[in-house]
N, C-alpha and C positions, 0 to 999 in steps of 0.2 A: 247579384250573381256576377255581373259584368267587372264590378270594383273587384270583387273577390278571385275571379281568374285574372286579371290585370296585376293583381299581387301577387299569384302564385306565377306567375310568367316572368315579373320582374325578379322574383326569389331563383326560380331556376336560371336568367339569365346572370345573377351575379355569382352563384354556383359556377356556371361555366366559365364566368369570367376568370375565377379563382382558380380553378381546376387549370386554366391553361397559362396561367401565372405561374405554379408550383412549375408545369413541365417545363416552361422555358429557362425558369433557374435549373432545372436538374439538369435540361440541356447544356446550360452555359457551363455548371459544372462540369460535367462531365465532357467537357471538350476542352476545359483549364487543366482537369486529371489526366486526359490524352497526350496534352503537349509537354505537363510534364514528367511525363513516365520518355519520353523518347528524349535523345541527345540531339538529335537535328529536325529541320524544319519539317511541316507538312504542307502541303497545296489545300486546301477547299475541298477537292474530291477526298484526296486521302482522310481526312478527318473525319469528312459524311461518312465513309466506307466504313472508317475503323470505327466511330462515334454509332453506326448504324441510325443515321440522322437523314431525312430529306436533304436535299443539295439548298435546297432555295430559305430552311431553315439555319442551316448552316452557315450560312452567305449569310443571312439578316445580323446572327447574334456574333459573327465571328465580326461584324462593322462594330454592333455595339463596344465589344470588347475592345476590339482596334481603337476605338474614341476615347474610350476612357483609360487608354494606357494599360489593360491587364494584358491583351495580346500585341505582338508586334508581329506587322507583316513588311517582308522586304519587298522594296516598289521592285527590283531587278527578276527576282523570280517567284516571285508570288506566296511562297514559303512564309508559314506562321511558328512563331515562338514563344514563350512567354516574355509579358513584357514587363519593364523597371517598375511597375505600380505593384506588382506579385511580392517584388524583394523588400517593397515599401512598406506591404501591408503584415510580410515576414518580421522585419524588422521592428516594427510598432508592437506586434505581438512579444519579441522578443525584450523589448522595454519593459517589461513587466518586471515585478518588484523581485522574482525567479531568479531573473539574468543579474539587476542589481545586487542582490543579497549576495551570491555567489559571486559577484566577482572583488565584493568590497575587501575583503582579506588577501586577491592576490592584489588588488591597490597600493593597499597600506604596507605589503613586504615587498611591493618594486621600490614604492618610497622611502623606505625606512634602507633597504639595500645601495639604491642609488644616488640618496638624498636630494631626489625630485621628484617634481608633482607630476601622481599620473594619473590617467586619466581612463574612460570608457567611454564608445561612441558606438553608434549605431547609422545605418540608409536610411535614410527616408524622405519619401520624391526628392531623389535627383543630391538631398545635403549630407554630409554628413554632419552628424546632429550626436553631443556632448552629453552623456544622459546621465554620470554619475564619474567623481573625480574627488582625489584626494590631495591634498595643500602639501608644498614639499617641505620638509622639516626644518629647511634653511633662511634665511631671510631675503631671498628671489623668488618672486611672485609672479607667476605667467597669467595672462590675459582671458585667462579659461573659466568659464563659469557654465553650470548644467544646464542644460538647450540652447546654448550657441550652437549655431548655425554655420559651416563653414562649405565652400568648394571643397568638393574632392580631392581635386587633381592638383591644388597647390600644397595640401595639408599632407602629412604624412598618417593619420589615421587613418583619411580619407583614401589615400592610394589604397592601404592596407583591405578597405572595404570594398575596390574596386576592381581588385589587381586579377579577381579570376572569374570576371566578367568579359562576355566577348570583346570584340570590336565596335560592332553594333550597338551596344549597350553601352560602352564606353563611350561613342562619341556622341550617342542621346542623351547620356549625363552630361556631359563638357557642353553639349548644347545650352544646359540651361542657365550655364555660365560663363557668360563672353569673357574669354583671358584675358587680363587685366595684369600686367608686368611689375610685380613690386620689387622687383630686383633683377639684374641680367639675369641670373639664375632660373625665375620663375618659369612654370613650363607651359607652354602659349602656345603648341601646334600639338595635332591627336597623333602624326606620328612617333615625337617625342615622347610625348604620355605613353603610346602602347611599349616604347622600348623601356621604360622606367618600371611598368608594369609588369614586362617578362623577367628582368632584373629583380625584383622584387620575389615573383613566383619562385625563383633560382634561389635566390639570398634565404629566403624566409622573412623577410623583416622590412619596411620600406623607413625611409629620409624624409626631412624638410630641412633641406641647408636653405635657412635663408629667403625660401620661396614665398614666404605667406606675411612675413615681417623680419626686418632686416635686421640682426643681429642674436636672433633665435633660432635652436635649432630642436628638432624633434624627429624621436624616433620611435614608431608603433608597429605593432603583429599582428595579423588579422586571428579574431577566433571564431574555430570553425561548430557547426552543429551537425546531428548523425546524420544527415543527408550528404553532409562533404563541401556543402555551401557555408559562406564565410557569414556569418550575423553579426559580428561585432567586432570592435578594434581597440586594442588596449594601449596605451601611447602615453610616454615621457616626455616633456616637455625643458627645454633650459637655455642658457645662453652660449654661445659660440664657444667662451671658453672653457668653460662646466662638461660639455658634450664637444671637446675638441678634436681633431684626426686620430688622434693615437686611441681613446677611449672609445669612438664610435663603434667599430665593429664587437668589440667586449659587451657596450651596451645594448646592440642589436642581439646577442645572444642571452643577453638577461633578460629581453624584452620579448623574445620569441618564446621563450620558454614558458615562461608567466602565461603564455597567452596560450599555448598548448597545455598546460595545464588547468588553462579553466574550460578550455574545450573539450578535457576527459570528464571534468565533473557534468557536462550539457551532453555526453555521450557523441562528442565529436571526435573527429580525427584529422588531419591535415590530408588533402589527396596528393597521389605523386605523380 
């Protein structure tokens, strides 16, 4: 009798253990669905209040998430947001063979239009990351192969992917990349980065004179998905004189286009 209540005690205590396993993910959830439905930060309380959460629950899983990069809290005012691990794990999702297939065709007619290789890229933690790319019809061959890894902030996809991300968010990517100057050009300080960034949002289209390897130059357009957030970046790659002053801006508008229009097929839009 003793063994046999012994096992029904240990049976109900891992019931309960499970039972408050499920709640605390629905909690986490539903305090990742809180932050973001809102455009700006909340405090601890505001989240208990709007989450209808304990305070001191609240507190435990809003550290969890703060540790592992899904929430970001600002040390100045206490204010939580979603953190770069969300647009990581957006991004991974959006690697799927979906986003590939659909963009292979406007690929191949950048290419075939601008007789260079273009390419598609995606976030994720912190890189942008080369997920699917076409060869350019010419006998110049850029250094681009599918899951290369590159900075952001020197690559012009990479701007593309980052360009309507806060401040905040910006400079926790740049964080995980000490600037490293491959040419005067390269851009080595986050105030720099943020004004290239607003330049960018304005333009539609972001640059890499130069900045990532010297004598190349590239230009890509972010695409967006139906939420108004940017998932991917469609980007031309070639050499200084291929992609010179007077063609740039014409190619930044063949490259922007391309890249709104695979954003209609994902049911995205560009925000204004």
């Amino acid at each position: 009798m003793m063994a046999a209540t012994a096992t029904k005690s240990s049976e109900t205590q891992k019931r309960g253990q499970s039972r408050e396993q499920v709640t605390s993910v629905e909690r986490a959830l539903s305090i990742l669905e809180l932050l973001a439905s809102r455009n700006h930060g909340l405090s601890t309380s505001e989240i208990s209040r709007a989450a209808r959460l304990p305070k001191s629950s609240t507190s435990y899983l809003l550290r969890t998430l703060v540790g592992r990069g899904y929430v970001r809290r600002d040390r100045e005012t206490g204010q939580h947001t979603l953190g770069i691990r969300i647009l990581s794990l957006g991004g991974q999702a959006m690697q799927g063979m979906a986003l590939r297939e659909l963009a292979m065709p406007h690929l191949r007619q950048i290419a075939e239009t601008t007789r260079l290789g273009a390419h598609l890229a995606i976030l994720d933690h912190g890189d942008a990351v080369y997920i699917e790319r076409t060869e350019s019809p010419g006998f110049i061959k850029m250094d681009i192969w599918t899951g290369k890894r590159v900075a952001p902030q020197v690559t012009a996809v990479g701007k593309a992917l980052i360009c309507n991300l806060s401040r905040e968010e910006v400079q926790e990517i740049a964080g995980l990349h000490p600037p490293r100057a491959v040419s005067a050009k390269t851009i080595v300080t986050l105030p720099h980065l943020m004004e290239e960034l607003e330049m960018i949002r304005r333009r539609g289209y972001a640059t890499d004179d130069e900045e990532h390897e010297v004598g190349v130059r590239c230009v890509a357009a972010p695409v967006y998905a139906a939420s108004g957030e940017v998932v991917a970046a469609i980007g031309v790659s070639g050499t200084v004189s291929q992609l010179n002053d007077d063609y740039l801006p014409a190619l930044g508008k063949i490259v922007q286009t391309t890249a709104l229009k695979l954003s209609a097929h994902l049911g995205g839009r560009r925000n204004r």
